[in-house]
Short mmCIF file of the C-alpha atoms (twelve columns), coordinates in Angstrom:
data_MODEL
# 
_entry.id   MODEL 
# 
loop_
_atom_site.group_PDB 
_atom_site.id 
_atom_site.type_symbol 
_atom_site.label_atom_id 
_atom_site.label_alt_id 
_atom_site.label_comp_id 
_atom_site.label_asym_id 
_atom_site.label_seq_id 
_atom_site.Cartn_x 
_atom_site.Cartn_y 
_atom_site.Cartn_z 
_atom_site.pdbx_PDB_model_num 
ATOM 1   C CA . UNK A 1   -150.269 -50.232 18.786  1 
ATOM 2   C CA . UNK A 2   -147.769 -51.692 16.286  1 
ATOM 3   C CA . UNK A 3   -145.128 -49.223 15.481  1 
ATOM 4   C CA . UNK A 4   -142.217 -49.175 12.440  1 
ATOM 5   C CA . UNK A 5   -139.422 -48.983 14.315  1 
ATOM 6   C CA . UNK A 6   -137.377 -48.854 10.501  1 
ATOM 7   C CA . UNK A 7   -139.746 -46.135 9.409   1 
ATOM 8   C CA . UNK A 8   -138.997 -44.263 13.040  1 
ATOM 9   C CA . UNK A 9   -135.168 -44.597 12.174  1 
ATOM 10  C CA . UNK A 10  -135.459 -43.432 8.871   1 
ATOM 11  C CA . UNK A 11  -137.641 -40.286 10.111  1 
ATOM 12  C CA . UNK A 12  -135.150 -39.014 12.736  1 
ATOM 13  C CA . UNK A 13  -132.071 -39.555 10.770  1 
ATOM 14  C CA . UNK A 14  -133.738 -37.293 8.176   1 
ATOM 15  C CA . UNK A 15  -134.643 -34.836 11.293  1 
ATOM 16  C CA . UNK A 16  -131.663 -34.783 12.830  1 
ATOM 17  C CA . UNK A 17  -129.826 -33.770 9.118   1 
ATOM 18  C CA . UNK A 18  -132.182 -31.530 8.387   1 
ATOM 19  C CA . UNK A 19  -131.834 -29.553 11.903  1 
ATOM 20  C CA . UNK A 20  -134.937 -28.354 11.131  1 
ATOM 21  C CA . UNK A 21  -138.519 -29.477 11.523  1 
ATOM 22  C CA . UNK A 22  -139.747 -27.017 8.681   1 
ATOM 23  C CA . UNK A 23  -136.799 -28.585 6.494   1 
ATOM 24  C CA . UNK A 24  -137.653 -31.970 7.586   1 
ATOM 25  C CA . UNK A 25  -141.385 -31.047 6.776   1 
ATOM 26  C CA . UNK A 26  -140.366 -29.936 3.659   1 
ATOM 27  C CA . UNK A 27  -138.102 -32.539 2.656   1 
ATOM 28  C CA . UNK A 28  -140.904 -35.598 3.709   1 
ATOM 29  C CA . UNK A 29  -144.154 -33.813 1.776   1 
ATOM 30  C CA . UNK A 30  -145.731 -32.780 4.950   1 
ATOM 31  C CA . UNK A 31  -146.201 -30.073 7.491   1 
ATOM 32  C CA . UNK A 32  -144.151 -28.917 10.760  1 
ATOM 33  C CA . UNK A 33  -146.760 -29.754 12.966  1 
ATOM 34  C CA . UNK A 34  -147.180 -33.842 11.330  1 
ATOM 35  C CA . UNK A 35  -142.924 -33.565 11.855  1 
ATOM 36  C CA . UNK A 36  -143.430 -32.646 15.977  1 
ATOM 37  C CA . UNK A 37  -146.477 -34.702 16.317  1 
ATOM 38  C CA . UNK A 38  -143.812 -38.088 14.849  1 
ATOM 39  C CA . UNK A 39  -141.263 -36.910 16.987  1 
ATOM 40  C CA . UNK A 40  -143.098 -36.409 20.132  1 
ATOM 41  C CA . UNK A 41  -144.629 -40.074 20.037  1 
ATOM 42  C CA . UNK A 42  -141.354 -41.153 19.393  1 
ATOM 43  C CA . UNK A 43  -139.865 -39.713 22.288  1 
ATOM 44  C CA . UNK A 44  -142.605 -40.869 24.205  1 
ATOM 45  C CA . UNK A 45  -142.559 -44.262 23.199  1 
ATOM 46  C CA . UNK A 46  -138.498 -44.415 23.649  1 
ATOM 47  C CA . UNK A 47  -139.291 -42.811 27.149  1 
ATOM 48  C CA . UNK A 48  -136.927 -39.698 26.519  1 
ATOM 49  C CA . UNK A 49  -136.019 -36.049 24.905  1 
ATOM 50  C CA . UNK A 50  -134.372 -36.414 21.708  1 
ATOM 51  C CA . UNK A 51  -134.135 -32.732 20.854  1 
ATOM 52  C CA . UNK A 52  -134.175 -29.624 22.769  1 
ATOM 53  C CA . UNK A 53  -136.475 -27.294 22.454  1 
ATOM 54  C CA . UNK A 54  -135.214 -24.466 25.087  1 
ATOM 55  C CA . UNK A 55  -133.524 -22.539 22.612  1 
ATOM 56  C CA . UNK A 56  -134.068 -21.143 19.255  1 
ATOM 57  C CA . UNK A 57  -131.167 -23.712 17.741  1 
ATOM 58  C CA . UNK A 58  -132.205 -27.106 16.549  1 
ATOM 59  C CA . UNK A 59  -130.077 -29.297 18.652  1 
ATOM 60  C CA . UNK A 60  -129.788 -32.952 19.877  1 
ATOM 61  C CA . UNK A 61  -130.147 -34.156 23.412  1 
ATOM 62  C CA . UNK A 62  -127.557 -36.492 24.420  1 
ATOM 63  C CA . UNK A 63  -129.647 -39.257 23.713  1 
ATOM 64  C CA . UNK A 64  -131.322 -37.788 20.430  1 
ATOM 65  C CA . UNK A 65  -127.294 -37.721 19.489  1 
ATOM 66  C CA . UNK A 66  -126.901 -41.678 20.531  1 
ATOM 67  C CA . UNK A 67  -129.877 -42.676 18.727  1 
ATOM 68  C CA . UNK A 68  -128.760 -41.141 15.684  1 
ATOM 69  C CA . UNK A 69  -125.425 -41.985 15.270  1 
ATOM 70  C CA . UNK A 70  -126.995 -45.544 15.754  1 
ATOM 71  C CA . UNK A 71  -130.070 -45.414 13.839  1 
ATOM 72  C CA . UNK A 72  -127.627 -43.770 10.390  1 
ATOM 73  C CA . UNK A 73  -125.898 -47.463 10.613  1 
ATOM 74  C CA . UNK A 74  -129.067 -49.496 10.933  1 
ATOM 75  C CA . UNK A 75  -130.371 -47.240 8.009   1 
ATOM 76  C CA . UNK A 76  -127.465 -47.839 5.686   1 
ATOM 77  C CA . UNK A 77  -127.158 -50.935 6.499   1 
ATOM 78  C CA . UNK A 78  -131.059 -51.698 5.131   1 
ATOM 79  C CA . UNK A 79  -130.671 -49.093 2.567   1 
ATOM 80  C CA . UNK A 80  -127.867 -50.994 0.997   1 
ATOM 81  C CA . UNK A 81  -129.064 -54.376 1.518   1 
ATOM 82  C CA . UNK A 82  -132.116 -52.834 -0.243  1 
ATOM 83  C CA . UNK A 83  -130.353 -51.414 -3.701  1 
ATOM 84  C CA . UNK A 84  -127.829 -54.923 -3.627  1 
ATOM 85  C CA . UNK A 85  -131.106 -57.102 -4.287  1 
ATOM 86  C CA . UNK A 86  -132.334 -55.370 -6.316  1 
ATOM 87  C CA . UNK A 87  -130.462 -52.883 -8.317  1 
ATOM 88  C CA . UNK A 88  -129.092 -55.758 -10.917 1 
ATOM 89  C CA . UNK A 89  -132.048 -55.929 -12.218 1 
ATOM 90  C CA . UNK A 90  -133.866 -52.906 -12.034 1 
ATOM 91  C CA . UNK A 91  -133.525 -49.881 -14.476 1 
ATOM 92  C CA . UNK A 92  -133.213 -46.670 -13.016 1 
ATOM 93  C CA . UNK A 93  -136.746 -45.039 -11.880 1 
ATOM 94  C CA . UNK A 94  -138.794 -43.258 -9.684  1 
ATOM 95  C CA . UNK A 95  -137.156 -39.685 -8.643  1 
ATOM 96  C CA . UNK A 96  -133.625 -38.235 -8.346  1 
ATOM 97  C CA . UNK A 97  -132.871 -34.939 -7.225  1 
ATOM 98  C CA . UNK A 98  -129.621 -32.768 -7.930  1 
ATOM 99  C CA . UNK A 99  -128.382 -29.410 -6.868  1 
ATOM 100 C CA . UNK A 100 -125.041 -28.234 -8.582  1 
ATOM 101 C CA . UNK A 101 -123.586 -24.526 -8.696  1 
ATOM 102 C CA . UNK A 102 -125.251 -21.997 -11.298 1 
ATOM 103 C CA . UNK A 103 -122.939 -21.756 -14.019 1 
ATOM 104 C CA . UNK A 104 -121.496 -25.446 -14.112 1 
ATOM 105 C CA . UNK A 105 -124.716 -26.490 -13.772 1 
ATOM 106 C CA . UNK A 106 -126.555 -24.785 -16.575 1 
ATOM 107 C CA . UNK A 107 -123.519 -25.081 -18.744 1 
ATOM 108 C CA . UNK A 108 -122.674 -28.754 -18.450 1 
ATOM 109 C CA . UNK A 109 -124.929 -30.978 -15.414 1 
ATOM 110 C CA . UNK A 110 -127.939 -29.551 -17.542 1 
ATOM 111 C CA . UNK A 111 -127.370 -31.176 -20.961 1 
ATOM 112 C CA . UNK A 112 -125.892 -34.709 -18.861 1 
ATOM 113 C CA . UNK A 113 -128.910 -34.906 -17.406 1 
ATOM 114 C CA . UNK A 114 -131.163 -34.215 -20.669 1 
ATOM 115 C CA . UNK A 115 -129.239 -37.090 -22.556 1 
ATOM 116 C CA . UNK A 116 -129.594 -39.171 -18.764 1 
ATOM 117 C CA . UNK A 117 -133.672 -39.290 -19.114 1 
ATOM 118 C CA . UNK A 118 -133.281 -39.793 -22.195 1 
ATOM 119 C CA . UNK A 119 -131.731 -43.227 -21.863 1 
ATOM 120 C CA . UNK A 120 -133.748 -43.720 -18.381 1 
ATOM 121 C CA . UNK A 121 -137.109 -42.446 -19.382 1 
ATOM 122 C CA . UNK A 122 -138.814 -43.733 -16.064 1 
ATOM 123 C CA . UNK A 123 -136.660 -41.855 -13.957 1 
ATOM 124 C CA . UNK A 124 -137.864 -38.373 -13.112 1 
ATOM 125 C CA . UNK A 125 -135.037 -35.507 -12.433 1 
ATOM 126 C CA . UNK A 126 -134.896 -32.525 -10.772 1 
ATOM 127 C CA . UNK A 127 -132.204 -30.303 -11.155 1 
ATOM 128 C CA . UNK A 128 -131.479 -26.963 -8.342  1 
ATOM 129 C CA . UNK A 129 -128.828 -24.789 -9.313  1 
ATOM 130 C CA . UNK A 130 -127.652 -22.017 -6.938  1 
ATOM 131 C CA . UNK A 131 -125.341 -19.257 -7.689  1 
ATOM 132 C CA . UNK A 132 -123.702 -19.225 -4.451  1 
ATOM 133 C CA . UNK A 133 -123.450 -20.312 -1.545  1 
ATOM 134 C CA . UNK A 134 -124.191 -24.200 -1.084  1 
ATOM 135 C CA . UNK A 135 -127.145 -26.763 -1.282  1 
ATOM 136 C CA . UNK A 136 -127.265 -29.043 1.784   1 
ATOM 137 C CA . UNK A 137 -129.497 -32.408 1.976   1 
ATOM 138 C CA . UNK A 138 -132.642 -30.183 4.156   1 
ATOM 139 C CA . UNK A 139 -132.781 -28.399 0.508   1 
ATOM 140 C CA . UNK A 140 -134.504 -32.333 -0.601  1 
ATOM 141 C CA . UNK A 141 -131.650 -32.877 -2.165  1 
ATOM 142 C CA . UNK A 142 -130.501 -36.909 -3.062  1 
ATOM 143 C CA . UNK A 143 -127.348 -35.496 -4.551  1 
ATOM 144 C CA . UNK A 144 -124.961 -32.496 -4.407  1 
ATOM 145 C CA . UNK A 145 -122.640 -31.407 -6.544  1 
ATOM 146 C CA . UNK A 146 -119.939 -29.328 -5.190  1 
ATOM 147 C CA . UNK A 147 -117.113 -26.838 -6.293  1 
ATOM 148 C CA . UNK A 148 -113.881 -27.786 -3.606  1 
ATOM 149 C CA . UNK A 149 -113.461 -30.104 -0.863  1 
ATOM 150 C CA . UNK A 150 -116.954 -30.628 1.124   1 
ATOM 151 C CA . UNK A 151 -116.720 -30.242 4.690   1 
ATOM 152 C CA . UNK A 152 -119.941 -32.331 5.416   1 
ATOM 153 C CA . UNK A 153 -118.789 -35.211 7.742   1 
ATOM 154 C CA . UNK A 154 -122.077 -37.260 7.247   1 
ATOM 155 C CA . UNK A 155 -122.108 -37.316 3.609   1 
ATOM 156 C CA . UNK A 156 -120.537 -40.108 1.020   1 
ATOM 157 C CA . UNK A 157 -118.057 -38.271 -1.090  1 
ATOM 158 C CA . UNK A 158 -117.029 -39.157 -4.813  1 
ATOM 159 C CA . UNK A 159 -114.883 -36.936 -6.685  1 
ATOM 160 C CA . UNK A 160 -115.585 -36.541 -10.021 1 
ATOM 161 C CA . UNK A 161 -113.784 -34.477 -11.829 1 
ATOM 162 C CA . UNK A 162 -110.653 -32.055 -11.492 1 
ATOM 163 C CA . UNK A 163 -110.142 -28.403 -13.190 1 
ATOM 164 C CA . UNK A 164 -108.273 -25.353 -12.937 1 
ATOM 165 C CA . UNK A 165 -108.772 -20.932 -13.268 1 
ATOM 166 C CA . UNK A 166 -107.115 -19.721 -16.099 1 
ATOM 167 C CA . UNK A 167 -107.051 -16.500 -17.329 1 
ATOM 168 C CA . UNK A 168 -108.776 -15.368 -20.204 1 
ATOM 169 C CA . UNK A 169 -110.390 -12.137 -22.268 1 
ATOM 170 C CA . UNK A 170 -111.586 -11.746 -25.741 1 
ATOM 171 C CA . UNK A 171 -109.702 -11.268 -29.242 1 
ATOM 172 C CA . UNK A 172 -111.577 -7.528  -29.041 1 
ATOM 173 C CA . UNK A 173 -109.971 -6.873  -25.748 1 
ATOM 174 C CA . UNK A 174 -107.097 -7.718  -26.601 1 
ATOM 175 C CA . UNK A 175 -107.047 -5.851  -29.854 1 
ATOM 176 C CA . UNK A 176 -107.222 -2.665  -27.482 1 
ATOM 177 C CA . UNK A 177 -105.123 -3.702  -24.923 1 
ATOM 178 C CA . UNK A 178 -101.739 -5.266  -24.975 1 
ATOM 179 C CA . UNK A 179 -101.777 -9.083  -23.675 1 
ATOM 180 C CA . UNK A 180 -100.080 -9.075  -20.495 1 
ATOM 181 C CA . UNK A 181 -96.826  -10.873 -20.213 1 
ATOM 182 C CA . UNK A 182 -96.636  -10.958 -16.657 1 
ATOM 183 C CA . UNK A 183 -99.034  -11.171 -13.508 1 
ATOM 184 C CA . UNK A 184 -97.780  -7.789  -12.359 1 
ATOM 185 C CA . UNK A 185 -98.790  -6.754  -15.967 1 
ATOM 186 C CA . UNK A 186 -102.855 -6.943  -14.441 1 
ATOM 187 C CA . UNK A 187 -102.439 -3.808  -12.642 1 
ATOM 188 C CA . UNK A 188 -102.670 -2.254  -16.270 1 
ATOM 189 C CA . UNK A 189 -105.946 -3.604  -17.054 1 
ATOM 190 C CA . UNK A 190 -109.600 -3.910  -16.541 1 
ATOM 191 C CA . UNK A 191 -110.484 -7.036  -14.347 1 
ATOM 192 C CA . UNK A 192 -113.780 -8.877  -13.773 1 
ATOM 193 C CA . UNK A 193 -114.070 -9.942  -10.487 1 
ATOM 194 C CA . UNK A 194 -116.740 -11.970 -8.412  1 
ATOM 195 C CA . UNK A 195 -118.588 -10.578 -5.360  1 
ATOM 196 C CA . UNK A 196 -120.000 -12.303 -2.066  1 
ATOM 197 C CA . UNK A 197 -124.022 -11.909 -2.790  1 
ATOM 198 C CA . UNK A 198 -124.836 -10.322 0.266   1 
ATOM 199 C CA . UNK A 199 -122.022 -9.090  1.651   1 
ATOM 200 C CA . UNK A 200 -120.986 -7.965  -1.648  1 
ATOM 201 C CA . UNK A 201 -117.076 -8.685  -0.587  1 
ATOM 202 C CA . UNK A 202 -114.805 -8.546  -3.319  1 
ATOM 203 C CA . UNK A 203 -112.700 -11.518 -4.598  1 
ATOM 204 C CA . UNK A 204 -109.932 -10.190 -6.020  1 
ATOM 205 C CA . UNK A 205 -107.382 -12.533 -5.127  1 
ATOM 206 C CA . UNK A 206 -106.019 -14.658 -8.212  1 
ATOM 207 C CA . UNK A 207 -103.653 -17.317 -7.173  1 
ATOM 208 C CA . UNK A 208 -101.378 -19.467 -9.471  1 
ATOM 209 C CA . UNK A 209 -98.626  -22.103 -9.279  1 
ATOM 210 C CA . UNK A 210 -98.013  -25.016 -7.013  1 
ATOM 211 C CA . UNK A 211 -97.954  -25.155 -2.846  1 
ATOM 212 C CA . UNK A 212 -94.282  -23.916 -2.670  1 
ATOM 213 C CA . UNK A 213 -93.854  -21.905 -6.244  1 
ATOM 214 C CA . UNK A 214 -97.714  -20.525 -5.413  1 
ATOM 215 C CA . UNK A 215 -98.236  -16.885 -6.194  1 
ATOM 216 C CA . UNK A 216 -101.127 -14.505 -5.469  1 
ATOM 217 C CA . UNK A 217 -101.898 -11.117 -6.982  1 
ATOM 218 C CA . UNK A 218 -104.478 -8.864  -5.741  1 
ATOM 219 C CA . UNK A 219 -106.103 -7.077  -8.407  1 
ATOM 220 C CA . UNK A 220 -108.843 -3.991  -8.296  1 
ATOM 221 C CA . UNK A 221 -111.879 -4.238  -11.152 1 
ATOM 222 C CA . UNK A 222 -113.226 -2.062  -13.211 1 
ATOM 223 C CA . UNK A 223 -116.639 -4.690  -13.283 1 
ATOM 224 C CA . UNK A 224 -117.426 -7.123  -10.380 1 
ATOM 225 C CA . UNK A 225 -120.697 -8.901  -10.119 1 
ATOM 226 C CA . UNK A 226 -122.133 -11.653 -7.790  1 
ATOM 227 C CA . UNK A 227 -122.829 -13.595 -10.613 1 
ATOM 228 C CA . UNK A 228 -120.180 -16.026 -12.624 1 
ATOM 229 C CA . UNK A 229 -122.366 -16.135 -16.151 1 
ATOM 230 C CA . UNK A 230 -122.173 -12.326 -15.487 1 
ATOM 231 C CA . UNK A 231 -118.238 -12.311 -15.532 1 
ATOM 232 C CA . UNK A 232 -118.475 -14.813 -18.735 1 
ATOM 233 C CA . UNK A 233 -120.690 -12.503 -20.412 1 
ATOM 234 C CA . UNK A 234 -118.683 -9.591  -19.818 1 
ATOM 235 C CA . UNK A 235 -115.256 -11.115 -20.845 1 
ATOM 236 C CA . UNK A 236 -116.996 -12.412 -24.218 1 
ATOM 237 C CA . UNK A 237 -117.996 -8.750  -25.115 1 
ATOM 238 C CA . UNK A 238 -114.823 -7.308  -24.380 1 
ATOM 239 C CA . UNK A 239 -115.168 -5.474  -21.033 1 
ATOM 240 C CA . UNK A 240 -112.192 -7.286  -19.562 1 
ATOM 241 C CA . UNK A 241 -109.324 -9.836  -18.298 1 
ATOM 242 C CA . UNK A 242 -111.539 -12.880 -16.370 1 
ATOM 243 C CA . UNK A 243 -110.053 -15.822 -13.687 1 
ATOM 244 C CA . UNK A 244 -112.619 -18.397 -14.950 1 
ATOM 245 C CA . UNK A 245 -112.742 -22.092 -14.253 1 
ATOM 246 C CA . UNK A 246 -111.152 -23.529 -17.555 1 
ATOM 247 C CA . UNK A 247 -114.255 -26.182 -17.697 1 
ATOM 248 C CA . UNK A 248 -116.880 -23.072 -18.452 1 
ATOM 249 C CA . UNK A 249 -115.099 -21.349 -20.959 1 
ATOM 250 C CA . UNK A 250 -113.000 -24.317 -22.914 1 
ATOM 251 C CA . UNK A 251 -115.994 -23.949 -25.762 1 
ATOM 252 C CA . UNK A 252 -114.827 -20.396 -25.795 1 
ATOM 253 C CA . UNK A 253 -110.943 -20.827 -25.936 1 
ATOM 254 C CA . UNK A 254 -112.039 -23.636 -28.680 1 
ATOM 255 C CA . UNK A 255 -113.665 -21.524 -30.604 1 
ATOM 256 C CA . UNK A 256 -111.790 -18.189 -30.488 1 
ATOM 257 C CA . UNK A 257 -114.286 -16.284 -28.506 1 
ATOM 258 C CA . UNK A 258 -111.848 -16.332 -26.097 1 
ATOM 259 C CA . UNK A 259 -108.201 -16.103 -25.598 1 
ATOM 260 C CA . UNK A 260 -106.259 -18.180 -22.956 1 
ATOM 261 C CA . UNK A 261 -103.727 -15.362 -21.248 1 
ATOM 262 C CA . UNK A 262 -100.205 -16.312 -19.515 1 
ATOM 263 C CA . UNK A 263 -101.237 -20.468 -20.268 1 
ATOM 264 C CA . UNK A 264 -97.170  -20.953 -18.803 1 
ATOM 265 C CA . UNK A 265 -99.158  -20.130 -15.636 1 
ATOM 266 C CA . UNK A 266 -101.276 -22.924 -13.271 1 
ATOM 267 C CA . UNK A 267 -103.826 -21.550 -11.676 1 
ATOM 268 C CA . UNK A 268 -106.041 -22.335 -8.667  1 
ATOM 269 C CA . UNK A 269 -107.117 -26.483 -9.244  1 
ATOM 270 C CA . UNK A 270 -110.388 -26.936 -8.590  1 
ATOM 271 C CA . UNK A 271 -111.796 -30.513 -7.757  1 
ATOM 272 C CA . UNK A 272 -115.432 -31.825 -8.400  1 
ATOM 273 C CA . UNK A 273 -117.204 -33.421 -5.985  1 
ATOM 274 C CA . UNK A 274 -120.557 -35.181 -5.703  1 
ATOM 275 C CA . UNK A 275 -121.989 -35.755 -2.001  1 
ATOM 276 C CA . UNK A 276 -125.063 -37.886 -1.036  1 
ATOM 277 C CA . UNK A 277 -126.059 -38.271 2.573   1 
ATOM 278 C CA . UNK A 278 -125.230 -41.554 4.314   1 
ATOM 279 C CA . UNK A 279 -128.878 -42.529 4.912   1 
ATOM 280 C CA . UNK A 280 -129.604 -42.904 1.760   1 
ATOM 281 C CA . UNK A 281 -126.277 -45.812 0.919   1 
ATOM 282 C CA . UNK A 282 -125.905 -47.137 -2.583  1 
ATOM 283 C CA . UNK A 283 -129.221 -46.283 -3.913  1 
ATOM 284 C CA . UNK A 284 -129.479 -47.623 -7.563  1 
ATOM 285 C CA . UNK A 285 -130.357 -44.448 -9.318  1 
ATOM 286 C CA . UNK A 286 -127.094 -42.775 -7.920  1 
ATOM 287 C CA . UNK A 287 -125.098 -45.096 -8.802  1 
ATOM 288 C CA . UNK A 288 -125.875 -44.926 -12.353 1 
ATOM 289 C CA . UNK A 289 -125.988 -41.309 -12.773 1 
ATOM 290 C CA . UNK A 290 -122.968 -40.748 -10.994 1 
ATOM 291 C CA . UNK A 291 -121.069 -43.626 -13.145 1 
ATOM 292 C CA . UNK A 292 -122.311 -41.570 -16.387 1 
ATOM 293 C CA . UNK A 293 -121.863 -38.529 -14.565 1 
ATOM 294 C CA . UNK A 294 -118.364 -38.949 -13.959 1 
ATOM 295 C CA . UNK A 295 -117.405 -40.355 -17.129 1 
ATOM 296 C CA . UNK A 296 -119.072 -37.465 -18.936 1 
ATOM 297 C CA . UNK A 297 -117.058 -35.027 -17.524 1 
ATOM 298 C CA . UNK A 298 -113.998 -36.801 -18.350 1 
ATOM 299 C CA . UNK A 299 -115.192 -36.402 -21.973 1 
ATOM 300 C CA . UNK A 300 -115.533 -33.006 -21.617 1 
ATOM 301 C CA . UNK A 301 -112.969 -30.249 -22.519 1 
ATOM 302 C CA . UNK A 302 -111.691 -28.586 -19.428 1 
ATOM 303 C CA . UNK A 303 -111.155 -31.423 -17.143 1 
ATOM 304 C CA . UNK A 304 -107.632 -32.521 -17.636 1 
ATOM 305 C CA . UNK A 305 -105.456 -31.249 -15.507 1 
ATOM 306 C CA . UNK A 306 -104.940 -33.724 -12.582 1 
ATOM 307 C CA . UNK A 307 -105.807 -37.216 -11.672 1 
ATOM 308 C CA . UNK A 308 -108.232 -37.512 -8.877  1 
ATOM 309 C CA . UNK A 309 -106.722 -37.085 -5.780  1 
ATOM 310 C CA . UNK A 310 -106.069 -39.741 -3.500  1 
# 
């Protein structure tokens, strides 16, 4: 029997970051059962467990754990190699896919990508935008974009982009309602605040200033939704005072819809990151779109307020 002992490595590192054979399934265009059938010759042919299946938990053996951290170098190693030969001379093509969050996405990934296929017509691009919560790579995902430092060990980070909350409410609001002058000022006036889908947990905390100057204020909404367009929507019509990330409503401060409140203040900095796993190395097509990607942002309004960090 000849076997592809690349095409083996390539299979469990996808497994094993999936932690999930439905996931896997899902994320390789076939079934659970093809996924087990692939992994039980494999462990027959290597002569040991690589998973346990006594509990309900997707979890490596020992040796499924050795073989991984292994097989991930062997399969960046080729992966590279790969895109270096030929990614001079290729154009982007074949298929990409993104997941960003909701609102960032719609409002700014979504047009970079339109004008992206534009210029790389042969490339096909699929773009999954979640409202919360976060995408990982079992979602069949080539490349993340995430809201705050990622805590995903296997993944190649690149930052992207830097922002900051500011608050903000519209001229109508404010027609009705004195601008406050100070954070304490809040207490006085109808909030918009985010909630935990699910859990429905309030986020009410609004932070501002630096590490050692930092101050928080806790404030109680009249309105509080689970969504972020939600909160937009609601500030634009007047309902109240909004902490929004200054990159989704710059347009708005632009063009008067919206009115930048206490601007002497900093608020929470927000950094930009894009993730792809380490399987998949310098892969041509992500290398473009995350050279555009990145310098697209940097043309957009709301992005200025710190260098990348270190």
């Amino acid at each position: 029997m000849i076997y592809d002992e690349v095409g083996d490595l390539r299979f469990f590192v996808m497994l094993a970051e999936a932690q999930s054979l439905t996931k896997a399934a899902r994320g390789m265009g076939t079934s659970p059962a093809v996924v087990s059938r692939r992994l039980a010759r494999l462990e027959g042919r290597l002569g040991s467990c690589l998973v346990n299946r006594s509990t309900r938990r997707f979890k490596l053996s020992e040796t499924g754990q050795i073989l991984y951290d292994r097989a991930l170098r062997i399969v960046t190693d080729i992966t590279d190699l790969e895109a270096e030969i030929s990614s001079a001379e290729r154009m982007p093509q074949g298929s990409l896919n993104v997941g960003a969050p909701l609102e960032l996405g719609r409002r700014l990934i979504a047009p970079f990508v339109e004008a992206f296929n534009r210029r790389y017509p042969e490339l096909k691009i699929g773009l999954a935008l979640v409202s919360e919560g976060r995408h990982e790579f079992g979602d069949c995902l080539d490349l993340i974009v995430r809201l705050g430092m990622p805590d995903t060990p296997t993944a190649i980070v690149t930052h992207l982009a830097s922002t900051m909350r500011i608050l903000c409410a519209s001229p109508a609001y404010l027609a009705r309602n004195p601008a406050p002058e100070t954070l304490q000022d809040l207490a006085a006036h109808d909030c918009l605040c985010l909630r935990r889908s699910k859990s429905m947990t309030l986020v009410n905390r609004w932070t501002f200033g630096q590490e050692e100057g930092r101050e928080a204020i806790t404030v109680q909404p009249r309105l509080s939704s689970t969504s972020c367009e939600v909160i937009h929507d609601w500030a634009l019509s007047g309902q109240g005072v909004a902490y929004k990330l200054m990159c989704d409503v710059h347009d708005d401060l632009k063009s008067g819809k919206l009115v930048h409140i206490l601007p002497g203040l900093s608020g929470e900095v927000i950094d930009v990151y894009a993730l792809r796993p380490h399987r998949q190395g310098a892969r041509a097509n992500v290398d473009v779109f995350l050279r555009e990607l990145r310098a697209y942002l940097g043309r957009c309004g709301g992005f200025s307020y710190r260098p990348a960090p270190g």
